[in-house]
C-alpha positions in Angstrom: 0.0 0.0 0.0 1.4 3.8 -0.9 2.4 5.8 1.8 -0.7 8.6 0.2 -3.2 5.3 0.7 -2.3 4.6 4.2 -2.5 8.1 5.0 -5.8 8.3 3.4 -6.7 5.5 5.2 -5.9 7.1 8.8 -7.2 10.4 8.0 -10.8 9.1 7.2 -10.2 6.6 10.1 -9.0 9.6 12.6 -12.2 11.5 11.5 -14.7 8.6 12.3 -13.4 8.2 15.3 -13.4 11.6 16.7 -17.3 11.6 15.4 -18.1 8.8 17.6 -19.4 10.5 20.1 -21.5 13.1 18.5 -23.5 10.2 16.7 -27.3 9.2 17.2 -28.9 6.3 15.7 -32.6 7.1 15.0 -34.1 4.4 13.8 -38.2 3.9 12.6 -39.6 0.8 11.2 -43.4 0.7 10.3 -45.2 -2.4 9.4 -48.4 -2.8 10.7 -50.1 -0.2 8.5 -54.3 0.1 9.3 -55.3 1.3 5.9 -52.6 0.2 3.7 -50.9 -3.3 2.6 -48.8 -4.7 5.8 -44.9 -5.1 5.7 -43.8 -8.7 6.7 -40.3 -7.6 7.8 -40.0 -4.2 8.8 -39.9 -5.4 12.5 -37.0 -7.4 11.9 -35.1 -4.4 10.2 -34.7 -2.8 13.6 -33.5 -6.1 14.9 -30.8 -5.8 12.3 -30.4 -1.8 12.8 -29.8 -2.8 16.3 -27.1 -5.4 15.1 -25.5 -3.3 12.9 -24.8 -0.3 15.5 -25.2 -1.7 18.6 -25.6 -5.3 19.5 -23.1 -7.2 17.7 -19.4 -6.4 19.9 -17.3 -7.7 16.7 -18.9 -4.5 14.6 -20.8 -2.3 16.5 -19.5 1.1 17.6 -21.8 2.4 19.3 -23.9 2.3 22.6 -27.4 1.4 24.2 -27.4 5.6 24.6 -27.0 6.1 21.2 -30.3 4.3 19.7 -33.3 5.4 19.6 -36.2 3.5 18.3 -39.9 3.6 17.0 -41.8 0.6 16.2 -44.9 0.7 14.1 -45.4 4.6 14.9 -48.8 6.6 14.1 -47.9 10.2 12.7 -47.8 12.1 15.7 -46.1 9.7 17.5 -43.2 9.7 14.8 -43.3 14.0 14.7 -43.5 13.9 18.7 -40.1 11.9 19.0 -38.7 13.8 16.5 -39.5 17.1 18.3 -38.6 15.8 21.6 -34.9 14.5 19.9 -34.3 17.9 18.3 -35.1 19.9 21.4 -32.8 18.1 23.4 -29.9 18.6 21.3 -27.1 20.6 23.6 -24.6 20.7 21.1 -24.9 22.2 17.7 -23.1 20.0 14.6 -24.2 16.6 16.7 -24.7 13.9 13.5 -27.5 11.8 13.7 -28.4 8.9 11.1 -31.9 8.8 10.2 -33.2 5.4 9.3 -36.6 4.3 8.5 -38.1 1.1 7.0 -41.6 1.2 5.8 -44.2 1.9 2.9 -42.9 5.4 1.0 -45.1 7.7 -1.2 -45.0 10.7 -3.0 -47.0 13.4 -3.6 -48.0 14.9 -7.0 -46.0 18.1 -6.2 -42.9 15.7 -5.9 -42.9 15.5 -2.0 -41.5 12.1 -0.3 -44.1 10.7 2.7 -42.6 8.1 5.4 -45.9 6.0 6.2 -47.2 5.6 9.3 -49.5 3.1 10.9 -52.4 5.1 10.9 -51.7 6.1 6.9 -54.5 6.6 4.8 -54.6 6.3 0.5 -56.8 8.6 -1.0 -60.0 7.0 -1.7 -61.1 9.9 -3.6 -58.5 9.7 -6.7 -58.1 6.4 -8.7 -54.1 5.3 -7.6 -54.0 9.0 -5.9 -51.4 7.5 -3.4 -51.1 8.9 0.3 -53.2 11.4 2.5 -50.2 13.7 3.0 -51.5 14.4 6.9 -51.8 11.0 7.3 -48.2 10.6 6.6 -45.0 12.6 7.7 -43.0 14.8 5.2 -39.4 13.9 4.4 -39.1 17.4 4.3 -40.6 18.0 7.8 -38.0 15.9 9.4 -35.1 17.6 7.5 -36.2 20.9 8.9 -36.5 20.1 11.9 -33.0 18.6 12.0 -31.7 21.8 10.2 -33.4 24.1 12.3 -30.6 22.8 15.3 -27.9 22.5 13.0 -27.9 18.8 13.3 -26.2 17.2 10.7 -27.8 14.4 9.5 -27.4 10.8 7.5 -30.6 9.3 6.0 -31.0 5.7 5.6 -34.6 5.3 3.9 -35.9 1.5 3.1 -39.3 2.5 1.5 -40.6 1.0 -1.7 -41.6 4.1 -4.3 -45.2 2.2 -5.8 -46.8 5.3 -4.3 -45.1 7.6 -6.8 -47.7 9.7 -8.7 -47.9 12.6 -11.1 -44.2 12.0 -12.3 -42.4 12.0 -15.3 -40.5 8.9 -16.2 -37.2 9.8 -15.6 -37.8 11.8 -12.3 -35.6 10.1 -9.5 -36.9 9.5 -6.2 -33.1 9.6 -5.1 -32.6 13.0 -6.5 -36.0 14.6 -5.2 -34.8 13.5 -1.4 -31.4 14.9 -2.2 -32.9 18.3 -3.1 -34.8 17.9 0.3 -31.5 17.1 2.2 -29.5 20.0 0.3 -31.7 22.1 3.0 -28.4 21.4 5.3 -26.0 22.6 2.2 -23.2 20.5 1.9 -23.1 18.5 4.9 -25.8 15.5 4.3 -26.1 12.3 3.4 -28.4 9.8 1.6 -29.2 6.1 1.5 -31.8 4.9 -0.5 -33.5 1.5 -1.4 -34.2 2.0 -4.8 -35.2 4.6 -7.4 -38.5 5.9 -9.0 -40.9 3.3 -9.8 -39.3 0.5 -7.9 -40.6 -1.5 -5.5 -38.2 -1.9 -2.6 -38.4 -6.5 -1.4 -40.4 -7.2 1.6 -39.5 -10.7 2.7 -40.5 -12.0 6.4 -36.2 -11.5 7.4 -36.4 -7.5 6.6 -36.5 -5.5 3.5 -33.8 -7.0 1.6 -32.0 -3.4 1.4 -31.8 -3.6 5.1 -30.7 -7.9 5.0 -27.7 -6.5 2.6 -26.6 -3.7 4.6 -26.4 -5.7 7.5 -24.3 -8.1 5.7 -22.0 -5.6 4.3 -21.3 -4.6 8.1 -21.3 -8.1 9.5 -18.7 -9.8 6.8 -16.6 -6.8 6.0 -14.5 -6.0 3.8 -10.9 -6.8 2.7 -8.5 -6.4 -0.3 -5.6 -4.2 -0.5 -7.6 -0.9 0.4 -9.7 -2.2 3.1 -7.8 -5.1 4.6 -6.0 -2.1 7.0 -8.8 0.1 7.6 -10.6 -0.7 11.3 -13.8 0.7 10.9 -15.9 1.3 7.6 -17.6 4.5 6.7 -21.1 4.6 5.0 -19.3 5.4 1.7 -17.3 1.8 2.5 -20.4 0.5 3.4 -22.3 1.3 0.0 -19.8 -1.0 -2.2 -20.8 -4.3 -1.1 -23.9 -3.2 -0.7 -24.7 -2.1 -4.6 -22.6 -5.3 -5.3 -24.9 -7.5 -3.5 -28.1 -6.3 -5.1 -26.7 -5.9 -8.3 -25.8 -9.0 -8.6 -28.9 -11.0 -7.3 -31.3 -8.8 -10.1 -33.0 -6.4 -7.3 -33.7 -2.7 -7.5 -29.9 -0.6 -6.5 -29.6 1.2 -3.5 -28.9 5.5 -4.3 -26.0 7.5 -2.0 -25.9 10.7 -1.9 -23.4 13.1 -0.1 -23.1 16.5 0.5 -19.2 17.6 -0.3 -18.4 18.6 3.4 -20.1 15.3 5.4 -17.7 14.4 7.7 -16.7 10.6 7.8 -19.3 8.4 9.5 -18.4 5.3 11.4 -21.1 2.6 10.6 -18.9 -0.7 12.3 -15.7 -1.9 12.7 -13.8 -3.9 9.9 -14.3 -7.4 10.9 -11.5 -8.4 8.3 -9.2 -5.9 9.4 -5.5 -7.0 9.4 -3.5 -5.2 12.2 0.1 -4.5 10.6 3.0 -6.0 11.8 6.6 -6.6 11.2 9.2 -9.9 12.8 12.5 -9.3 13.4 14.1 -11.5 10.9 17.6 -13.5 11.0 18.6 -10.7 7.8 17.7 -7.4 10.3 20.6 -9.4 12.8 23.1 -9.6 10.1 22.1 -5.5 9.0 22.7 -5.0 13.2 26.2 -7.0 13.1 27.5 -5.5 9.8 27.2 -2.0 11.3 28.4 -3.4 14.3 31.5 -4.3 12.2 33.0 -6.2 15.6 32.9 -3.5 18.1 33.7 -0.5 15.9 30.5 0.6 14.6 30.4 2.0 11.1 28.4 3.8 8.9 26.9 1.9 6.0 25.3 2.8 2.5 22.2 0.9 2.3 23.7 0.1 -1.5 26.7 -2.0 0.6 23.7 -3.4 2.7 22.1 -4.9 -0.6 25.5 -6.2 -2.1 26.4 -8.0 1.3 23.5 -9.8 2.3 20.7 -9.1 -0.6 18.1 -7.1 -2.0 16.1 -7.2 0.5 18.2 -5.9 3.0 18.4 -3.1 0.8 14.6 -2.6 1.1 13.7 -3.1 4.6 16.6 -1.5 6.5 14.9 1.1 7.6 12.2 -0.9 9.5 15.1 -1.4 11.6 14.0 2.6 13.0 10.9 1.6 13.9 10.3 3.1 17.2 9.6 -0.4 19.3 12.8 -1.3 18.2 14.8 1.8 17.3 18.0 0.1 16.6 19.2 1.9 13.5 19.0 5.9 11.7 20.1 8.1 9.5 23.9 8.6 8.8 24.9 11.6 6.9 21.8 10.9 4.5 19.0 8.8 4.3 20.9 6.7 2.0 23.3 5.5 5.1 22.5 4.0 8.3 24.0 3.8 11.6 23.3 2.2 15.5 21.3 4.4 17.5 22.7 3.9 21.1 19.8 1.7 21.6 21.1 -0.5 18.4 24.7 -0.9 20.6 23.5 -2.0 23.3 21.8 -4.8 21.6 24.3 -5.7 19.4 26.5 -5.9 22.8 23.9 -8.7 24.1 22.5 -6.2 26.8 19.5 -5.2 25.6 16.2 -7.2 24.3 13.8 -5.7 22.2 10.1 -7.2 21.1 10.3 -10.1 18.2 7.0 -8.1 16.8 5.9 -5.2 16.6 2.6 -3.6 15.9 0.5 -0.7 14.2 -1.8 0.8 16.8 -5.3 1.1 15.3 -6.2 3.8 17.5 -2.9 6.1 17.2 -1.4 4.4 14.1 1.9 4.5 15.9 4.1 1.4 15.8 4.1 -0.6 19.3 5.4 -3.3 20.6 2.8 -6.4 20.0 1.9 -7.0 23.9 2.3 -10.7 23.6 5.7 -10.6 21.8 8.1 -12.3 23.1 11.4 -9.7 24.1 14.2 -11.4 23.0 18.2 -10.3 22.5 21.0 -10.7 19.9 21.7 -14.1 20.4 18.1 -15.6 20.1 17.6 -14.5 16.6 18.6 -17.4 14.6 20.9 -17.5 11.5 
């Protein structure tokens, strides 16, 4: 991996982290509708939202304090929480993600309902869709989230079969995003499917939710991922697209504004902590300089014609700070003992047989079950 990709990788990492704390989880499933066809899964979703953010101590990063949920809300119950969540926000910029799970509609005017329980279809107008005070406004929720400068993340698992009064290429995706822009750029957006498409109800969850759940439960690896502890919802949104796209079903739709910050969803379960051995070639780098008790200064060119290429190429690993046996000379291109690097080629001084990347201050450490060893216990 380049030096630019691991830094990349720590940056968005550092970021997440230090956003931890600021995050809620609110989280709304509907699927015993009154008036309109019943969802078979959306309970389950919130079993799986819960598993996804909280429940699960391999992934999850966040706690019981964090989660807020509604089950099978009626209108004002769903406007009431919301209310009561934005007025006791203390802190402006707090970063809440928004999910819901349930029947969606629009309105002719091009306006996005979340369905409640007690949801009502026009009787009135052949396919006329939802009774928009029946319902809650996407647009509602958004303001009331901007109005306290919360920033927000929305994670909608609604089917579109409601749409009405829309031309064929008008995206469902895109009309939300026009909602969320309310915050400028610092939104984001997660979406089941597009205009016209009926999100899968099966009796595990909407399969949007089953997929993201996977996506956080397996993972992800390769040479990008494999070092990155915790995903983001951008990470997240790969194997998730991947997934659908690949069993025939209707493609989730992100959406971010430019300036969201990075958003923790769970940790990496394939994550592969970095590590280096002390090899039998870093001894013969240590007794070359050692040169018998009268240390030298060595071009790492004499290093790679003495014992091989690769001591040519992993000298300087020999700096890392766990070990710290070897630095600079009078350039980069020569190496020399550090007083720590005498005393061990003198047999006095035992350093860790591993050593290990911190995922939390991506410093190198020594691994805490190493075993310390000296000179003399490194093998030929």
């Amino acid at each position: 991996m380049s030096k630019a990709t691991n830094r990349q990788i720590q940056n968005q990492v550092s970021e997440a982290r230090q956003n931890l704390g600021m995050m809620t989880i609110f989280a709304v499933a509907v699927s015993d509708y009154q008036y309109i066809r019943r969802l078979r899964g959306a309970e389950q979703d919130l079993v799986k939202i819960r598993q996804i953010f909280v429940d699960n101590p391999a992934t999850s990063l966040y706690s019981e304090e964090q989660l807020i949920t509604l089950s099978n809300p009626t209108s004002s119950e769903l406007r009431r929480a919301v209310l009561e969540f934005t007025e006791s926000r203390g802190a402006r910029g707090d970063i809440v993600i928004f999910y819901f799970s349930g029947h969606g509609s629009v309105l002719g005017g091009g306006e996005f309902l979340l369905c409640t329980t007690d949801s009502r279809p026009n009787q009135r107008i052949d396919g006329g869709g939802i009774l928009s005070t029946s319902s809650v406004l996407f647009r509602d929720i958004v303001h009331s989230f901007s109005s306290v400068d919360i920033r927000p993340i929305f994670i909608i698992d609604a089917c579109f079969s409601g749409t009405i009064g829309l031309s064929d290429d008008f995206q469902i995706g895109q009309m939300m995003q026009n909602e969320a822009f309310t915050f400028g750029n610092t939104y984001g957006l997660l979406c089941s499917s597009s205009s016209e498409a009926e999100s899968k109800d099966t009796p595990e969850g909407g399969l949007f939710t089953i997929r993201l759940h996977e996506a956080a439960e397996n993972g992800m690896s390769g040479n990008f991922y494999k070092n990155k502890p915790l995903l983001t919802l951008n990470d997240i949104a790969i194997p998730l697209v991947e997934s659908l796209s690949r069993d025939g079903y209707p493609l989730s739709r992100l959406f971010f504004g430019p300036q969201l910050p990075q958003i923790g969803i769970s940790k990496n379960i394939q994550y592969q902590l970095e590590f280096e051995y002390f090899p039998p070639m870093y001894r013969q780098i240590i007794e070359l300089i050692w040169n018998n008790g009268e240390p030298t200064e060595m071009h790492i060119e004499e290093l790679g014609r003495r014992i091989g290429r690769g001591a040519y190429s992993n000298h300087s690993k020999l700096s890392l700070p766990p070990w710290g046996l070897l630095q600079d000379g009078q350039s980069r291109s020569h190496g020399i003992l550090t007083e720590r690097g005498i005393l061990f080629s003198q047999g006095v001084f035992a350093i860790p047989r591993r050593v290990i990347k911190d995922p939390e201050s991506w410093e190198w450490i020594a691994d805490p079950e190493s075993e310390m060893v000296f000179i003399s216990d490194i093998g030929d």
